[in-house]
PATOR-850378 format. One record per residue (C-alpha): residue in one letter; x, y, z. Coordinates in pm, 1 decimal, padded with zeros to 6 digits. Example, Ala and Ser with C-alpha at 12.3 -4.5 7.8 and 13.67 -1.06 7.14 Angstrom:
- A | 01230.0 | -00450.0 | 00780.0
- S | 01367.0 | -00106.0 | 00714.0
# end
This chain:
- X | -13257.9 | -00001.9 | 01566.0
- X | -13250.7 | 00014.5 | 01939.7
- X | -13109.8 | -00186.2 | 02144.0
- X | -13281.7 | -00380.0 | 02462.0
- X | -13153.8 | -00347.7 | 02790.6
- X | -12998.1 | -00683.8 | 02802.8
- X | -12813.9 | -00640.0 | 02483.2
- X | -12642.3 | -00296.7 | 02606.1
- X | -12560.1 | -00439.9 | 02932.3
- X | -12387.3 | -00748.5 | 02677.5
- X | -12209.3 | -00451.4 | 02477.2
- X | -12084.0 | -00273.2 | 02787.1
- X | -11956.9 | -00617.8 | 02972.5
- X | -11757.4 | -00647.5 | 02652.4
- X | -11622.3 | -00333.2 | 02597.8
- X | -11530.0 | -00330.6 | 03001.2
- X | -11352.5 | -00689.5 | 02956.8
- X | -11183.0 | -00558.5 | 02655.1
- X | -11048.2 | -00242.3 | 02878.1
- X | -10926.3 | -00448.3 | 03086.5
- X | -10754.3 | -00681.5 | 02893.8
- X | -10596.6 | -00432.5 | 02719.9
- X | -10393.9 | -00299.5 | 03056.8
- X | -10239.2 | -00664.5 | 03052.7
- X | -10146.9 | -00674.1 | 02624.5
- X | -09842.9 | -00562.2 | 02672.8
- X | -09536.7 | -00571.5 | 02408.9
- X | -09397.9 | -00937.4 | 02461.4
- X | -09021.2 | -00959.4 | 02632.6
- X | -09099.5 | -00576.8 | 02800.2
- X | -09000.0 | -00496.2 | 03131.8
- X | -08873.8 | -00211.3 | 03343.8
- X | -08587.1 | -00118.9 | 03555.3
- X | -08675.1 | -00038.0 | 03935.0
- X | -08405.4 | 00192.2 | 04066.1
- X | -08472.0 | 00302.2 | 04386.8
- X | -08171.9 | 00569.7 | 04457.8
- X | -08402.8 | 00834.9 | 04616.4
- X | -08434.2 | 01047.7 | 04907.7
- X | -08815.3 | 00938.8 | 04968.3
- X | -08907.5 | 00650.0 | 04843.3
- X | -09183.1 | 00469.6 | 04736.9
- X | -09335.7 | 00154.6 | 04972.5
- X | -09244.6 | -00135.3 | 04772.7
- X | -09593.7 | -00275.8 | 04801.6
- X | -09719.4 | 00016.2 | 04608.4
- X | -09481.8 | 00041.6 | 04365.7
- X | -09581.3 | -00332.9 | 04288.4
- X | -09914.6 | -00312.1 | 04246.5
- X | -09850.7 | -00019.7 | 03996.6
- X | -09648.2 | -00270.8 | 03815.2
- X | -09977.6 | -00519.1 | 03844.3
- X | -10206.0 | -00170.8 | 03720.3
- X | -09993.2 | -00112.8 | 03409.3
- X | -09948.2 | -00520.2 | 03301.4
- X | -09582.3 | -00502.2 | 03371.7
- X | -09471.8 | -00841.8 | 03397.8
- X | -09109.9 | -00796.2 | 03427.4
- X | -08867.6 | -00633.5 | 03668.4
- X | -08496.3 | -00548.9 | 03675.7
- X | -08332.9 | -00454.9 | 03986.8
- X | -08046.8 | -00358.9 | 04101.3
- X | -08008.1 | -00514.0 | 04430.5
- X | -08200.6 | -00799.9 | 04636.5
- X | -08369.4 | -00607.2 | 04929.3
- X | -08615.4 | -00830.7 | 05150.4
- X | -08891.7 | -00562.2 | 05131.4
- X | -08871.2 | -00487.0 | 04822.4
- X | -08880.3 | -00907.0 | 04661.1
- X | -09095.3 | -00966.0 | 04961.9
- X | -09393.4 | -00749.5 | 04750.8
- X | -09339.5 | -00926.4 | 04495.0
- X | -09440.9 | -01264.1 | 04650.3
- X | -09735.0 | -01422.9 | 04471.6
- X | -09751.9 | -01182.5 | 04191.3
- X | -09583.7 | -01413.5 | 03927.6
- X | -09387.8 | -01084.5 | 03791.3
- X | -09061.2 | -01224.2 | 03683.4
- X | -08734.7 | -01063.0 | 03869.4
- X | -08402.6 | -01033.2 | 03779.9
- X | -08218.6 | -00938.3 | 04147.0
- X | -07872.1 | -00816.5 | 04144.5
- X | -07517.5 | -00817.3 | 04280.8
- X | -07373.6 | -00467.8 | 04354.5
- X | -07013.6 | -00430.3 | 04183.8
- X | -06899.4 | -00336.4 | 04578.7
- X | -06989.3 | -00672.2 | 04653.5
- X | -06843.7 | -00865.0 | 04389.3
- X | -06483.6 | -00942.0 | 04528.2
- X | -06721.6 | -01099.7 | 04830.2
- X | -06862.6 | -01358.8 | 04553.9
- X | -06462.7 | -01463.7 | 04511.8
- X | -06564.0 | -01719.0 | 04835.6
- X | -06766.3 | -01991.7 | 04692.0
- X | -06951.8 | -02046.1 | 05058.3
- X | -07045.8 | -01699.7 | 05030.8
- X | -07145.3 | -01678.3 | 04703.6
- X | -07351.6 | -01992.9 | 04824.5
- X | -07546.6 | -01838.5 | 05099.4
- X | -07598.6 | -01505.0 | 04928.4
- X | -07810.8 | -01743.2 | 04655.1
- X | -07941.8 | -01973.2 | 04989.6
- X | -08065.5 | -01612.7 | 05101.0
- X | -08193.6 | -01370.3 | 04807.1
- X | -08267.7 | -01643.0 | 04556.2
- X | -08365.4 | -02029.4 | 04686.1
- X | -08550.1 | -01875.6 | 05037.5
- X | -08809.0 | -01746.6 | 04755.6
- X | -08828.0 | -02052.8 | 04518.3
- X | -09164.2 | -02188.0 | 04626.7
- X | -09544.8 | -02156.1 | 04545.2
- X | -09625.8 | -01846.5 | 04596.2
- X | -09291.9 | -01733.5 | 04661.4
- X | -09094.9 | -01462.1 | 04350.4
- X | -09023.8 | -01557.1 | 04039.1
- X | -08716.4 | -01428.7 | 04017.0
- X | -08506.8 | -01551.1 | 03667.6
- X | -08229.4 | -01348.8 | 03604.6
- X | -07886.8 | -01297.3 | 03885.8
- X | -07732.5 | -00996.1 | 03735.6
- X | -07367.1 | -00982.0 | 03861.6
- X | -07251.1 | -00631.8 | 03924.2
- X | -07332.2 | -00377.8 | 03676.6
- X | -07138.4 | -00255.4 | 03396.6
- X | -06840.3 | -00355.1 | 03572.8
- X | -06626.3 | -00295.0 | 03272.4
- X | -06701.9 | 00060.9 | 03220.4
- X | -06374.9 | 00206.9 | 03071.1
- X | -06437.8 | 00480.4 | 03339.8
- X | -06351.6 | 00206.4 | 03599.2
- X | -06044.8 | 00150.6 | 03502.9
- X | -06037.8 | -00223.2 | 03581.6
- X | -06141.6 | -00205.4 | 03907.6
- X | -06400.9 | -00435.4 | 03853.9
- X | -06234.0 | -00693.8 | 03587.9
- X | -06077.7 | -00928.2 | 03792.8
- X | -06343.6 | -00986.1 | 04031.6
- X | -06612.3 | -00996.4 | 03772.9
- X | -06605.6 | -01324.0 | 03582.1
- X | -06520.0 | -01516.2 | 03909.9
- X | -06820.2 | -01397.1 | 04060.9
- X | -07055.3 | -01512.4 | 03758.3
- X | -06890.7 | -01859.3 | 03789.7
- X | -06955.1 | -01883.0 | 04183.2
- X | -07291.4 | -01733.9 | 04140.2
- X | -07388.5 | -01962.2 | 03835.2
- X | -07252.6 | -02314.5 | 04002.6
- X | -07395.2 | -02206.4 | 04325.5
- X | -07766.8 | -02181.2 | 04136.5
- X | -07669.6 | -02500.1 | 03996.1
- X | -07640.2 | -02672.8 | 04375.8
- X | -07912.1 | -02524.9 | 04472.9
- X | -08128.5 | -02681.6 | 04195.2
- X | -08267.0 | -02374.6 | 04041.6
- X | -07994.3 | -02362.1 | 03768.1
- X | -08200.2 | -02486.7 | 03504.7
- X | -08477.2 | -02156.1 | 03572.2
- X | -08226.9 | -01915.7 | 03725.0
- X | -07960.2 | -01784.0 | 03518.8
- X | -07713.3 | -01574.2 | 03610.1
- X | -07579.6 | -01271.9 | 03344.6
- X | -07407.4 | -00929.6 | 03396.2
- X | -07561.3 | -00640.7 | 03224.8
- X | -07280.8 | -00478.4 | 03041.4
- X | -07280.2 | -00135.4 | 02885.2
- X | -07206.3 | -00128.2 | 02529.1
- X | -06852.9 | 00004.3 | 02571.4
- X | -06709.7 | -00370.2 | 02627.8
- X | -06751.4 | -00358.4 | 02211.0
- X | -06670.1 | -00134.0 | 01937.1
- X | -06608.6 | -00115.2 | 01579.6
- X | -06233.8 | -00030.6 | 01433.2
- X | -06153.4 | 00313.7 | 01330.5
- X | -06104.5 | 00339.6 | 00991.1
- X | -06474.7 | 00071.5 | 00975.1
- X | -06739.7 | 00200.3 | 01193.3
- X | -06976.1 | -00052.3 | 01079.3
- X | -07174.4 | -00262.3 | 01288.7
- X | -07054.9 | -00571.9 | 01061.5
- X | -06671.2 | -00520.7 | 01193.7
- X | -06768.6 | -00531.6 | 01547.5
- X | -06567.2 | -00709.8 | 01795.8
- X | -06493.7 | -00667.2 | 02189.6
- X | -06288.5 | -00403.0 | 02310.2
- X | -05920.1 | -00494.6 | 02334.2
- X | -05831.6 | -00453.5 | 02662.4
- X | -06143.3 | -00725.3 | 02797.1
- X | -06154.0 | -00900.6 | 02459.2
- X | -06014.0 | -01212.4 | 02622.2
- X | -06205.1 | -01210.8 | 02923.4
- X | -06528.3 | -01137.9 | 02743.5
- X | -06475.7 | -01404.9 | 02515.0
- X | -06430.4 | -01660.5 | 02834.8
- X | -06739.4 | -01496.8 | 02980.0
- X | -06921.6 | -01561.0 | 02678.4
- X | -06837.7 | -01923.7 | 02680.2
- X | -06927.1 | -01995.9 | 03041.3
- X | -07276.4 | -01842.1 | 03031.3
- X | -07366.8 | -02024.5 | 02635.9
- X | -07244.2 | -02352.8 | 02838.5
- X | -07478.4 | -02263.9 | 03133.4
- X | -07803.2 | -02146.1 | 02856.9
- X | -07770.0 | -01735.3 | 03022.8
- X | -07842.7 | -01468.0 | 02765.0
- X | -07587.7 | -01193.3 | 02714.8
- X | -07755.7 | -00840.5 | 02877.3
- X | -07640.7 | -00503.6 | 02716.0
- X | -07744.0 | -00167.1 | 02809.4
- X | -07777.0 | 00068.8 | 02479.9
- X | -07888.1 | 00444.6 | 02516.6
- X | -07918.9 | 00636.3 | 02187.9
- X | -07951.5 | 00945.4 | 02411.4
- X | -07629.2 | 00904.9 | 02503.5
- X | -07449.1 | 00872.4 | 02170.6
- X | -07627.8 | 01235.9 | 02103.3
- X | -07479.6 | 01340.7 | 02485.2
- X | -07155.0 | 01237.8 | 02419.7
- X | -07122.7 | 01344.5 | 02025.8
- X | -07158.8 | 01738.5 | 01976.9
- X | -07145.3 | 01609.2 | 01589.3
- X | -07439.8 | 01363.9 | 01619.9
- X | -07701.9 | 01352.8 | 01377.1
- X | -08022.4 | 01393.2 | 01591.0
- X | -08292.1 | 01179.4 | 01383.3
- X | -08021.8 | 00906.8 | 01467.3
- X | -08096.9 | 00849.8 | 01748.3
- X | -08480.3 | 00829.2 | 01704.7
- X | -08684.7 | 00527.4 | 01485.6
- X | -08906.8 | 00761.1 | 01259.9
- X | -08643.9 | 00723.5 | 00966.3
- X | -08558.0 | 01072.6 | 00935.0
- X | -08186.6 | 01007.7 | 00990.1
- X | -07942.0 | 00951.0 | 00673.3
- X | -07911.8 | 00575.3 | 00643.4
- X | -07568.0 | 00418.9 | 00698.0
- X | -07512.6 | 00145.2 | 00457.7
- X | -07339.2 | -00147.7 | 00575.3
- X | -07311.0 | -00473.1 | 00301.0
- X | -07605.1 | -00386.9 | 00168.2
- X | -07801.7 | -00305.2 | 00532.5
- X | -07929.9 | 00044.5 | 00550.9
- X | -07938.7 | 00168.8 | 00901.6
- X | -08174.0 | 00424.8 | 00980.0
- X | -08119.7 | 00458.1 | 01379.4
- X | -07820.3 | 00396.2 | 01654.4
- X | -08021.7 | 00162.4 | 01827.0
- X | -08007.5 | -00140.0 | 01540.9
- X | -07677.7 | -00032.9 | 01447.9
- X | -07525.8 | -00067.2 | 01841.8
- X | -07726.6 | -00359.3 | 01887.6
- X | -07628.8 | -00561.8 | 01535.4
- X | -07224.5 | -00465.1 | 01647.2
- X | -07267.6 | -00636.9 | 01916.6
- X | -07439.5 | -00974.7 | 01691.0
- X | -07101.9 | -00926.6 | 01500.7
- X | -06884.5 | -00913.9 | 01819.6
- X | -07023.0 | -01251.0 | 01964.7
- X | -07024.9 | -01392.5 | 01620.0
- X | -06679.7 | -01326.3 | 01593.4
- X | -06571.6 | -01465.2 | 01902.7
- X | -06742.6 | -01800.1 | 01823.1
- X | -07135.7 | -01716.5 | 01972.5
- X | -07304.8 | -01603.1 | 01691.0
- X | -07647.8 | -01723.5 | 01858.8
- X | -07606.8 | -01650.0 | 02199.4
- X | -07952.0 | -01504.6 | 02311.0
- X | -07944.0 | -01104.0 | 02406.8
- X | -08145.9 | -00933.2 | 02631.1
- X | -08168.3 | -00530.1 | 02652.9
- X | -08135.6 | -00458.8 | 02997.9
- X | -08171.7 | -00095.8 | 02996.8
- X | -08293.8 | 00169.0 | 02732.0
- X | -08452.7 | 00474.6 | 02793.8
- X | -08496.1 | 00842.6 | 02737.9
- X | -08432.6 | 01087.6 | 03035.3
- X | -08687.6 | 01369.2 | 03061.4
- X | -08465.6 | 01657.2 | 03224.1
- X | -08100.0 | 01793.2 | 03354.2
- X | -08000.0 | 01833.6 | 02933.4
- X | -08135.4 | 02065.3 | 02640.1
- X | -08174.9 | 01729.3 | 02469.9
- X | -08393.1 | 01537.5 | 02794.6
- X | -08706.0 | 01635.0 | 02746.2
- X | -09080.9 | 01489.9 | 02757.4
- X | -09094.2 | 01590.2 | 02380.9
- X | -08784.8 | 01357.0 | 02289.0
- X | -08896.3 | 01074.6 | 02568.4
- X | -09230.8 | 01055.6 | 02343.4
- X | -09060.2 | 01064.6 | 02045.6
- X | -08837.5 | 00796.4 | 02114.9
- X | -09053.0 | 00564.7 | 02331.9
- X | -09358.7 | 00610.9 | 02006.2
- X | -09057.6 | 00460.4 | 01737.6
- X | -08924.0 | 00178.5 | 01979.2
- X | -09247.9 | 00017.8 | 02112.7
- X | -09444.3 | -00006.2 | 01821.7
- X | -09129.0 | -00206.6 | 01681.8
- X | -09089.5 | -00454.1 | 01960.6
- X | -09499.2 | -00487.6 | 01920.2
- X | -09379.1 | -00603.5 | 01579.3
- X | -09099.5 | -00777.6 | 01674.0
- X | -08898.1 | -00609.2 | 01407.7
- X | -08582.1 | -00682.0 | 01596.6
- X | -08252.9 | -00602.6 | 01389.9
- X | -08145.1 | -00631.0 | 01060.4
- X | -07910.1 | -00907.9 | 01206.4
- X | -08102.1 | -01055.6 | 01449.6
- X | -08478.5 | -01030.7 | 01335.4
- X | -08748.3 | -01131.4 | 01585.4
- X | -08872.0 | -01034.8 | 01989.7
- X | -08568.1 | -00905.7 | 02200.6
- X | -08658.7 | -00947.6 | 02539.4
- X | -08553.5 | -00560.1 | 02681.6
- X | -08603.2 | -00368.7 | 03023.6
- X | -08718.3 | -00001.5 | 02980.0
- X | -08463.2 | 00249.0 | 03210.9
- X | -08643.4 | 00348.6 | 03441.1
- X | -08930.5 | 00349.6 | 03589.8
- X | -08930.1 | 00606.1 | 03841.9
- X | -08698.9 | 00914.9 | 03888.4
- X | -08395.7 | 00902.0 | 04138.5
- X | -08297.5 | 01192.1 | 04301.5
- X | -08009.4 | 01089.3 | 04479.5
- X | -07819.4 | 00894.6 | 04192.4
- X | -07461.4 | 00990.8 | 04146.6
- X | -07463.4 | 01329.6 | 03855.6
- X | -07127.5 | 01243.5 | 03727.8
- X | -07251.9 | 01122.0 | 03342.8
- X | -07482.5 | 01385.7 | 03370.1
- X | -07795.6 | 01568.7 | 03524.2
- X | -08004.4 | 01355.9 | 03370.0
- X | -07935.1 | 01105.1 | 03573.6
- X | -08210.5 | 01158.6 | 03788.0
- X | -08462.2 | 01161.7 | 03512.9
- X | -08503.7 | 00841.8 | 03355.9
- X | -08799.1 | 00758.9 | 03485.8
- X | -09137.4 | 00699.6 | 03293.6
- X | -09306.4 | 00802.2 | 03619.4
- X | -09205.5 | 01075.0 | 03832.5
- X | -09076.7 | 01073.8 | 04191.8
- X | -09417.9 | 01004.4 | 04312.8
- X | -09505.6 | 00716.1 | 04114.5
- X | -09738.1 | 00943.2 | 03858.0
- X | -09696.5 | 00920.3 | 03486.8
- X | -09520.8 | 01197.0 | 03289.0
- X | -09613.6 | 01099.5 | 02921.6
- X | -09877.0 | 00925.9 | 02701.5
- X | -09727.8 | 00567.2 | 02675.4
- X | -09880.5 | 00281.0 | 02517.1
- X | -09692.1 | -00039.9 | 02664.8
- X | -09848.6 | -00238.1 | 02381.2
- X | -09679.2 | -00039.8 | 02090.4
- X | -10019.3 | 00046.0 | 01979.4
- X | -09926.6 | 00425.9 | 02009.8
- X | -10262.1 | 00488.0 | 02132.1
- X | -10290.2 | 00818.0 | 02340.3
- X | -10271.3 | 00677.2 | 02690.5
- X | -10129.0 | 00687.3 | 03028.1
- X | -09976.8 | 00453.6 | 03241.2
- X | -10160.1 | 00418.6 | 03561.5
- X | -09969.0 | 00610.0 | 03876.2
- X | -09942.5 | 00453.7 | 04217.9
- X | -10239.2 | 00497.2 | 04399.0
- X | -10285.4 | 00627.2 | 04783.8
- X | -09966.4 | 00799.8 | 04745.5
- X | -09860.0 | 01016.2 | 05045.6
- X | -09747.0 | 01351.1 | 05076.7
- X | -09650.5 | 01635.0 | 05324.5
- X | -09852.5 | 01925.9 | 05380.3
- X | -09867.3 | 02178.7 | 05057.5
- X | -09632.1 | 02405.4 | 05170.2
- X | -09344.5 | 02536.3 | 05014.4
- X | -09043.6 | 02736.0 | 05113.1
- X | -08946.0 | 03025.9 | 04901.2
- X | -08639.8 | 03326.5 | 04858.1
- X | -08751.0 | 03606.7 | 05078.3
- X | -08710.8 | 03908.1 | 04853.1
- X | -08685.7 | 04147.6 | 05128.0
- X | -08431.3 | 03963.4 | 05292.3
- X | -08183.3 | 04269.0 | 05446.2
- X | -07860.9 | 04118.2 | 05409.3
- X | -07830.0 | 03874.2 | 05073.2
- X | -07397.4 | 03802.4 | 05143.3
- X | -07450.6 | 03451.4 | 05183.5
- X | -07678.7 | 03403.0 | 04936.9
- X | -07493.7 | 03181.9 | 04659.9
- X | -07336.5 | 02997.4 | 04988.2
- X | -07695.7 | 02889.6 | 05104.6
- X | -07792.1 | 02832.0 | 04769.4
- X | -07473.0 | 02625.1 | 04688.7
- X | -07549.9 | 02390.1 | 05055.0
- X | -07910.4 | 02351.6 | 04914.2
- X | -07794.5 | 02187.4 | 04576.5
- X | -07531.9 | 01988.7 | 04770.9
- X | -07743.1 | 01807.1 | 04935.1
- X | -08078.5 | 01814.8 | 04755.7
- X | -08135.3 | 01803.2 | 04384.0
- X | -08166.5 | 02092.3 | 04171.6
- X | -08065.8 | 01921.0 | 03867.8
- X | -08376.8 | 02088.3 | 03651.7
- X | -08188.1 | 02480.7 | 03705.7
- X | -07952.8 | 02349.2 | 03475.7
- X | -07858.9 | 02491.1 | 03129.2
- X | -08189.7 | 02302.6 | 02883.6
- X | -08328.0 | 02181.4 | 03194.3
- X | -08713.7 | 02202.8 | 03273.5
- X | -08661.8 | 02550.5 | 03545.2
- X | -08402.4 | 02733.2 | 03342.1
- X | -08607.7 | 03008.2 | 03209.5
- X | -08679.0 | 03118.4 | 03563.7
- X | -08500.2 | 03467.8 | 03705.3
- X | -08298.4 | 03467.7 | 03983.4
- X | -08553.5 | 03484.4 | 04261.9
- X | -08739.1 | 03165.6 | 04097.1
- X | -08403.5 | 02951.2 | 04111.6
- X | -08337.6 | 03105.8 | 04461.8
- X | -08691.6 | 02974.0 | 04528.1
- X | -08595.4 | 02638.8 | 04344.7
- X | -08314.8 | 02542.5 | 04542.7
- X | -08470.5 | 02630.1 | 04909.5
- X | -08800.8 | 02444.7 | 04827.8
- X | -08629.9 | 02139.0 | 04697.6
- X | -08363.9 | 02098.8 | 05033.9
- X | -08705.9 | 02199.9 | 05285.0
- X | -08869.6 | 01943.7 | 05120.9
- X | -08596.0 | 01676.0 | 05122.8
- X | -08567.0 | 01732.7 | 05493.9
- X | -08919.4 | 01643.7 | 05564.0
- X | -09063.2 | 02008.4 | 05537.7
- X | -08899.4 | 02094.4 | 05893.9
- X | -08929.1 | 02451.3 | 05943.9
- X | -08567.0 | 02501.2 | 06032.6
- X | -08493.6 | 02378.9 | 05673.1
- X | -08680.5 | 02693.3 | 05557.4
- X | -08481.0 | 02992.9 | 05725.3
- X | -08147.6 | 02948.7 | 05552.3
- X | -08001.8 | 03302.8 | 05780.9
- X | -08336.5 | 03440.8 | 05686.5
- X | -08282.0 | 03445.1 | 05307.6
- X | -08609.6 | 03239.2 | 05293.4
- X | -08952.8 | 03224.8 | 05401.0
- X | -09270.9 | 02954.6 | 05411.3
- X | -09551.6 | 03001.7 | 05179.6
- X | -09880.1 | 02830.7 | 05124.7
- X | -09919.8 | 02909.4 | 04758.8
- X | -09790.4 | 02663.1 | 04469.1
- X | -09503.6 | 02859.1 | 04315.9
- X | -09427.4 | 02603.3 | 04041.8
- X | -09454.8 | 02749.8 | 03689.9
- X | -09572.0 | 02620.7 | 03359.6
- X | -09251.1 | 02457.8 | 03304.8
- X | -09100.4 | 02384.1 | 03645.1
- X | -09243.7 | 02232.4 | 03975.0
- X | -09180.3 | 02298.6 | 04296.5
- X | -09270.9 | 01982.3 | 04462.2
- X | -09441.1 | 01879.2 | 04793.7
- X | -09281.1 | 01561.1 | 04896.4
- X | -09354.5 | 01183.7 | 04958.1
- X | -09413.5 | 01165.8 | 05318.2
- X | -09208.8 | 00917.9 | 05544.6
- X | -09416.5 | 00728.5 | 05809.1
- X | -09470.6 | 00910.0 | 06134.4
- X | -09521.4 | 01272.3 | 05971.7
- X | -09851.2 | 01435.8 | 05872.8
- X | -09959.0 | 01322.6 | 05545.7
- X | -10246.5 | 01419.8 | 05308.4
- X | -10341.2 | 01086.1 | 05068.7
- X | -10403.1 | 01211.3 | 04699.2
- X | -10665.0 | 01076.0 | 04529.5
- X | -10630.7 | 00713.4 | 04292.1
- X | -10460.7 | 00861.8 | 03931.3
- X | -10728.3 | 00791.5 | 03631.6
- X | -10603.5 | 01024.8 | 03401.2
- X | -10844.6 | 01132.9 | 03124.2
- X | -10716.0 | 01317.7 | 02835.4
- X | -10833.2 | 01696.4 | 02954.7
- X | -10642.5 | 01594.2 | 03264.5
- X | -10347.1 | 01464.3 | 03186.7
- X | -10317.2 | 01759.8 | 02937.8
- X | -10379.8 | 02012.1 | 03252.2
- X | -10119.2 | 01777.2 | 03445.9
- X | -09832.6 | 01831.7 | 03186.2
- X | -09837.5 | 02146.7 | 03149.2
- X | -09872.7 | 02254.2 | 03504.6
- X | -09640.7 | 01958.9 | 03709.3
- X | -09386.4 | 01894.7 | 03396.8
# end
C-alpha cells in the first residue's frame, strides 16, 4: 500500500527525532576524561560542543583552567575539576584552600554558570612509584578542600574525592582473591581515615582500574583476562567465578572498604580505557574489543559480582596527548577515543548498544598547510643522522616507531621520514624545522602509509590554516578513514 505524502513526511519526522535522540541515550553514570597534555591543542569551545554532539554528559579533568570551565558554562555537563598533586602541600593553608574553591568552584555556582560536582584532590598521589611524596600532604588537603565547600555552601552538591589508582589495595600473597582484599600496608591507616572523612561528608571513593595494564605489566597474563567476552579461565572465588580483571580489581577493592568498616561507600571509576598505540598489545583491534565487552555491561548495569548495579565511571581518554610524560609507557599518548584532532578512531556505541557507529569529531577543526617534511635520500653526508633523528624524538613524539607500534613495519627511510615530519609539524611547519643539516627535505605529497600517518597539524591562531570539512562519517568512510589515517 502506498503511502501519502503526509504520512511519509510523519515517518521521516520520526525516524529523524529518533536519530537524534539516540546521540543523547547514552549508558547512564558514563563520562570521559579530558586530558589536555598536548603540543596543539584543541579550543575548549570546540572540544565542548563535541562533548554536546556525542551526548556526553560528564567530564573529568585534571585541572581547573578558566577557558577551559568557562565553555562549559550553560551546558549543564557535569564537571569534576581537579587539584594537581604539585599543588597539594598549597591546600595545607586553610585560607588558601578557601580561595582556590572561592575561585575555580563557587565563582561558577550560578544559573547558567558549570555544574561542576566532583573536587578531585591530586591524582593518584599514592602511587608506590612516588614514594610518599605525596602522603602527607594528601589527606590534609581533602579535609581543607571538603570544609572549605562546606563554607561556601555548596557542600551538600560538591564533593570532594581523590582518584586513586588501584595500587593503594591488594590481595595477600599466598590469597589472590578479590574476597581477601584490603589496603596496602604502608597507607592502610591513612586510607582507612580517608575513608571515614569522605563517608561522613557523603563523597564516593574514585579508583582508576586499567586491565591493559595488568597485561603490560604481567609477561604471564592471560590475555582474554583482560577483555569481557568470557574467553578467559574463570577464577573461582567462594563460589564467584570471575571471568575478567576488571570485576575482579574492582570487587577487591568492595572487600578492602568492607574490611576497614565501609562496606557501602559509593565508588566511582574515574578512569578506564584502552590505549590504541606505543605497545604490540595497544591497538584499535584491542580498544574495540574491550570498549564492545564493557559498554554493553554498564548499558545493563551488570556491575560486579559484589556490588551489582550502575557504577558511575569516566572513560580514559578522550583525546590523545602528545606531550604526556612516556615513563609507564608509549602508550601514554594514546588513550584517546579521538585522535589529536578531535576525530574518532573506532566504531563506538556510547549506549552499549554495540551498534556500528562513530562518535561525532569536532567540527571546523584547523590545520596547517598539507605539507610534510621528509628524509632526503640523496642527502651527501648522513654522519649526523641518528643525532638529528634522536633531537626530533626528544622533543616531538614518535612514540608509534616503537617495537608493536602503528609505524614499525616501515624501513629506515620511512622512520627517518617519521621523526622529521612529526618535530616540523610540532614547530608549526616552519621551514627551518625541515632542513635538519640537509638530511631532510619538504614535500607536498601525503607520505603516511596504510598503517602509519604522517600528520599535518592543528593550527595555532595567527598561522595559515585550511578548515576541514564537519566529520559525518558513513560506514564506506570511516572504513577508508581507518585504514588510511590509523
Amino acid at each position: 500500500m502506498w503511502l501519502n505524502f503526509g504520512s511519509f513526511m510523519m515517518i521521516w519526522v520520526l525516524l529523524i527525532l529518533l536519530l537524534l535522540s539516540d546521540k543523547n541515550n547514552n549508558v547512564e553514570g558514563l563520562g570521559v576524561n579530558w586530558g589536555t597534555q598536548a603540543n596543539h591543542k584543541l579550543p575548549p569551545n570546540t572540544v565542548v560542543q563535541m562533548l554536546k554532539d556525542n551526548g556526553i554528559q560528564k567530564v573529568k579533568l585534571f585541572d581547573a583552567d578558566e577557558s577551559t570551565l568557562s565553555a562549559f558554562s550553560g551546558t549543564n555537563i557535569e564537571v569534576m575539576v581537579a587539584i594537581p598533586n604539585g599543588d597539594l602541600v598549597a591546600m595545607l593553608d586553610y585560607k588558601r584552600a578557601r580561595k582556590w574553591v572561592e575561585k575555580n568552584v563557587t565563582r561558577y555556582h550560578f544559573k547558567g554558570g558549570v555544574n561542576i560536582k566532583y573536587v578531585a584532590v591530586g591524582n593518584e598521589p599514592f602511587l608506590k612509584s612516588y614514594n610518599g611524596t605525596f602522603e602527607n600532604a594528601t589527606f590534609p588537603a581533602l579535609k581543607n578542600i571538603q570544609n572549605a565547600l562546606n563554607e561556601a555552601g555548596v557542600g551538600d552538591t560538591v564533593k570532594a574525592t581523590v582518584p586513586l589508582n588501584a595500587d593503594v589495595y591488594e590481595s595477600p600473597q599466598g590469597n589472590p582473591l578479590p574476597s581477601a582484599g584490603r589496603f596496602r600496608g604502608d597507607v592502610a591507616d591513612l586510607m582507612t581515615q580517608m575513608v571515614q572523612f569522605m563517608s561522613q561528608n557523603n563523597a564516593p571513593f574514585s579508583v582508576n582500574i586499567y586491565p591493559f595494564l595488568s597485561l603490560y605489566g604481567n609477561p604471564g597474563f592471560p590475555v582474554d583476562y583482560a577483555f569481557f567476552d568470557g574467553g578467559a579461565v574463570p577464577i573461582a572465588d567462594n563460589g564467584i567465578q570471575y571471568t575478567n580483571v576488571f570485576d575482579a580489581n574492582f570487587d577487591t577493592l568492595v572487600s578492602a572498604l568492607k574490611a576497614a568498616g565501609f562496606g557501602d561507600m559509593p565508588i566511582i571509576v574515574g578512569e578506564v580505557g584502552w590505549p590504541t598505540d606505543g605497545d604490540i598489545n595497544a591497538n584499535v583491534n584491542n580498544a574495540i574489543r574491550f570498549y564492545r565487552g564493557l559498554l554493553p555491561r554498564l548499558a545493563a548495569n551488570t556491575g560486579t559480582p559484589l556490588r551489582p548495579g550502575n557504577i558511575d565511571m569516566y572513560l580514559f581518554g578522550l583525546l590523545d596527548e602528545d606531550a604526556k610524560s612516556v615513563a609507564p609507557g608509549s602508550f601514554e599518548r594514546h588513550w584517546g577515543i579521538f585522535r589529536y584532532d578531535g576525530q574518532p578512531k573506532f566504531p563506538m556505541d556510547l549506549s552499549g548498544q554495540n551498534r556500528d557507529v562513530y562518535l561525532v569529531g569536532a567540527k571546523n577543526v584547523k590545520y596547517l598547510e598539507k605539507q610534510w617534511c621528509e628524509y632526503n635520500p640523496n642527502a651527501k653526508d648522513t654522519s649526523k643522522l641518528m643525532d638529528n633523528i634522536n633531537f626530533a624524538c626528544t622533543f616531538a613524539d614518535c612514540t608509534p616507531l616503537g617495537y608493536g607500534s602503528s609505524c614499525q613495519n616501515m624501513d629506515t627511510n620511512g622512520n627517518n621520514s617519521y621523526a622529521f615530519n612529526v618535530y616540523f609539524q610540532t614547530q608549526n611547519q616552519n621551514l627551518e624545522a625541515c632542513n635538519f643539516q640537509g638530511l631532510a627535505r619538504l614535500t607536498m605529497q601525503n607520505i603516511s602509509t596504510p598503517t602509519c600517518n604522517f600528520l599535518v597539524q592543528i593550527a595555532s591562531s595567527g598561522l595559515r590554516v585550511r578548515t576541514a570539512v564537519p566529520v559525518a562519517f558513513s560506514l564506506i568512510t570511516a572504513s577508508l578513514y581507518l585504514f588510511f589515517y590509523i
